[in-house]
C-alpha positions as CSV (number, residue, x, y, z in Angstrom):
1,X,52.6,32.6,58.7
2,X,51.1,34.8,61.3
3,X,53.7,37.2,63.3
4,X,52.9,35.5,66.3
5,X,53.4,31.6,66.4
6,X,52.5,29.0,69.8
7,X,55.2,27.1,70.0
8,X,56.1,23.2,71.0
9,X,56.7,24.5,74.7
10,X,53.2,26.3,74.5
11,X,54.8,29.7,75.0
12,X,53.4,32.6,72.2
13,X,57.0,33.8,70.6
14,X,57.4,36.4,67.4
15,X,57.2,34.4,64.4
16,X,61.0,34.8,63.9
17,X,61.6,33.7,67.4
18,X,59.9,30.1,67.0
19,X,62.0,29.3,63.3
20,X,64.7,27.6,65.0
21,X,65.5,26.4,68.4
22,X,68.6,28.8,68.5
23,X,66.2,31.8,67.4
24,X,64.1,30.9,70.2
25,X,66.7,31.0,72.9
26,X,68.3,34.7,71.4
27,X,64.4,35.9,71.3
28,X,63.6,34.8,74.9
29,X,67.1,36.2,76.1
30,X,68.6,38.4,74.5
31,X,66.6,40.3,71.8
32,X,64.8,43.7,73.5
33,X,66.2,43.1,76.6
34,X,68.4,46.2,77.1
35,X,72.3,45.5,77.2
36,X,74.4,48.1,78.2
37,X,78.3,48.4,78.2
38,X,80.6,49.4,76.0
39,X,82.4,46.0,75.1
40,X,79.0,44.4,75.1
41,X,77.7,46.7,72.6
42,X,80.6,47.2,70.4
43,X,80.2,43.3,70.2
44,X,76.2,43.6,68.8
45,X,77.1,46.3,66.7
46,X,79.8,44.4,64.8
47,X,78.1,41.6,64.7
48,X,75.1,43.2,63.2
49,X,77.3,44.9,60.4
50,X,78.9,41.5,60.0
51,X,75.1,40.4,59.2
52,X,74.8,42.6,56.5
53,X,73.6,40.8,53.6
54,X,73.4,37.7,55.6
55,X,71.1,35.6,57.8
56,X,71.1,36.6,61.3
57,X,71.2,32.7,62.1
58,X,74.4,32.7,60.4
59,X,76.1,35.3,62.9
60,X,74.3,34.0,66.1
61,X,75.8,30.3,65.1
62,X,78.9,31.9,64.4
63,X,79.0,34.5,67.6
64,X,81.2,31.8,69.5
65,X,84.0,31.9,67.0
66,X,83.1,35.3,66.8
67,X,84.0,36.2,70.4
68,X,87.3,34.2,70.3
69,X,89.0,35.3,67.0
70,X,87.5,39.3,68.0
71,X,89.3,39.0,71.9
72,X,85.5,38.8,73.2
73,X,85.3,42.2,71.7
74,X,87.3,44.0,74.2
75,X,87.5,47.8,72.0
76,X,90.9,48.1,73.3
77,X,92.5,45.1,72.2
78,X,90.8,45.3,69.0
79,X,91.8,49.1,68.6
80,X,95.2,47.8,68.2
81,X,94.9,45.2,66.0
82,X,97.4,45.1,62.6
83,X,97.8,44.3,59.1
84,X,98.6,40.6,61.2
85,X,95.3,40.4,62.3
86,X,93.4,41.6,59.2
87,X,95.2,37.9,57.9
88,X,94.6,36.3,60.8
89,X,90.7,37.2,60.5
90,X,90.3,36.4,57.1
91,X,91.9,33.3,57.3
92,X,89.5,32.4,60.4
93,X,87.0,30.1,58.4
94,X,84.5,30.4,62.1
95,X,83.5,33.9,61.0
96,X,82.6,36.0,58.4
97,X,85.5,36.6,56.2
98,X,85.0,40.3,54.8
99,X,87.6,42.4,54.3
100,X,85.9,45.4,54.4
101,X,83.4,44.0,57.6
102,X,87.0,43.2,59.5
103,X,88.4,46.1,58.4
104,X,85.8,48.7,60.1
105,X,85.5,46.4,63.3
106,X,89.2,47.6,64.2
107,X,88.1,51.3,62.9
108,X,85.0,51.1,65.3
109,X,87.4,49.8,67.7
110,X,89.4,53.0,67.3
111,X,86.7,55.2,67.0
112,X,84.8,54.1,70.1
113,X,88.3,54.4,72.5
114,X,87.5,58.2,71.0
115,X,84.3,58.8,72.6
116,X,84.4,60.7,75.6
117,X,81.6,59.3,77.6
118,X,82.1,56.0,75.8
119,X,80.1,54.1,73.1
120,X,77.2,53.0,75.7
121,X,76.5,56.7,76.6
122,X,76.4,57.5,73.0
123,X,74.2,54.6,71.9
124,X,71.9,54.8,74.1
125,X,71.5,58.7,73.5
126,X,69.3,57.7,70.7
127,X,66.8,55.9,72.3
128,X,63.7,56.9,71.8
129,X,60.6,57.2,74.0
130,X,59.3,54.0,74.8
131,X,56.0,53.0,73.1
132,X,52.6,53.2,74.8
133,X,51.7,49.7,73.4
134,X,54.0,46.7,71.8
135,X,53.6,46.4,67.6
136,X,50.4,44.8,67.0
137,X,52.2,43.0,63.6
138,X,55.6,43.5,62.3
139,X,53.9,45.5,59.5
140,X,54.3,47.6,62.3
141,X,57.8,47.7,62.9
142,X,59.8,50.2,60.4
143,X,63.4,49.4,58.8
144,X,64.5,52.8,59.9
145,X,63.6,55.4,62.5
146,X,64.4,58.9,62.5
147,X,66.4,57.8,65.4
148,X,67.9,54.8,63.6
149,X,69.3,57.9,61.3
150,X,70.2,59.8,63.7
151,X,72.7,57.5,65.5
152,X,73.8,56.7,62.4
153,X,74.8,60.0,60.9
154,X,76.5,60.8,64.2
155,X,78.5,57.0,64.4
156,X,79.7,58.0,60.9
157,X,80.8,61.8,61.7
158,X,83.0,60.1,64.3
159,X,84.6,57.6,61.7
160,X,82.0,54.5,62.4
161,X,82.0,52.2,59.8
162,X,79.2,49.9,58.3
163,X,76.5,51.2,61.0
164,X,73.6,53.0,58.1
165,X,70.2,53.6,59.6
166,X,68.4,49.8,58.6
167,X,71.7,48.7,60.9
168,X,71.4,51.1,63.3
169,X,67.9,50.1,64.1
170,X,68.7,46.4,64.4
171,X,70.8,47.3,66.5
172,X,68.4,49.4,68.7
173,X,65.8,46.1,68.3
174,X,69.1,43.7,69.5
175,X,69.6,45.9,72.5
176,X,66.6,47.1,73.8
177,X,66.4,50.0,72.7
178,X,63.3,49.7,71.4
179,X,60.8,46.8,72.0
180,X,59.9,45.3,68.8
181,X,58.2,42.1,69.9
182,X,54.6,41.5,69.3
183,X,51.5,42.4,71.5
184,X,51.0,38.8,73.1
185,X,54.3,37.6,72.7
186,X,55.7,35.5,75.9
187,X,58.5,37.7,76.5
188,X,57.9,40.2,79.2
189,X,58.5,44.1,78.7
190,X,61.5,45.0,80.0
191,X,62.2,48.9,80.9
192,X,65.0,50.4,79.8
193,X,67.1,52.1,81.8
């Protein structure tokens, strides 16, 4: 498999992107197209630490049920969810059912309410530069920046949970933080701002 794939629609896609028709939709959406926001982002990060260990194609299939058992990921409902909720959740057979993976959503929850400037302001303080030129092959693309570390060292000094570097920089890929797709790819650059 090459890391850049034509697919039925003609279009040139990442390699990941043209797997599955849901993959195609999050890659010519959503993935590198910066997303700011605190909700919105609390939202990608737990849903990136709920990957952890899994497909990515399970959490984007799951993302619906997600968004309702989480309260659409409003940070200050979920800051005050209870031992009632951690039941709830793990009882919830649309998502993930983790203990631990529920368990720091409400701490990042609470954590984020925390930040002064809010979680956006934060994220997005890690951002780096952006490339001169797109990733010629995702040999390319590295697990973890000295950004990815970064963010995540500081989300942990502030009682983050779940978010280590390898997540960190998902993250920064899901958000456009960084663009990660592939020189030729359909999708269109997109500043980030």
């Amino acid at each position: 498999m090459t890391d850049l794939v034509i697919g039925a629609d003609g279009l040139a896609r990442c390699a990941w992107g043209s797997s599955t028709p849901d993959y195609a939709v999050y890659h010519d959406t959503e993935w590198g197209r910066p997303l700011h926001g605190d909700d919105a982002l609390y939202e990608r990060m737990t849903l990136e630490a709920f990957q952890s260990g899994l497909s990515w194609l399970t959490i984007l299939r799951k993302r619906p049920a997600f968004r309702l058992a989480f309260d659409e990921f409003r940070i200050p409902t979920v800051a005050e969810y209870g031992d009632g909720d951690v039941t709830r959740l793990l009882a919830d057979a649309g998502i993930v059912r983790n203990r631990a993976k529920i368990e720091a959503a409400i701490a990042n929850a609470r954590a984020a309410l925390e930040l002064p400037d809010g979680l956006s302001a934060l994220l997005w303080s890690f951002a780096p530069p952006p490339r001169p030129a797109r990733p010629a092959s995702f040999a390319g693309v590295p697990p973890i920046t000295p950004e990815s570390t970064a963010m995540a060292k500081a989300l942990k000094k502030r009682g983050f949970r779940f978010v280590g570097p390898t997540t960190a920089y998902a993250l920064m890929q899901a958000t456009g933080m960084v663009d990660d797709h592939i020189v030729g790819c359909h999708v269109p650059p997109a500043t980030a701002s």
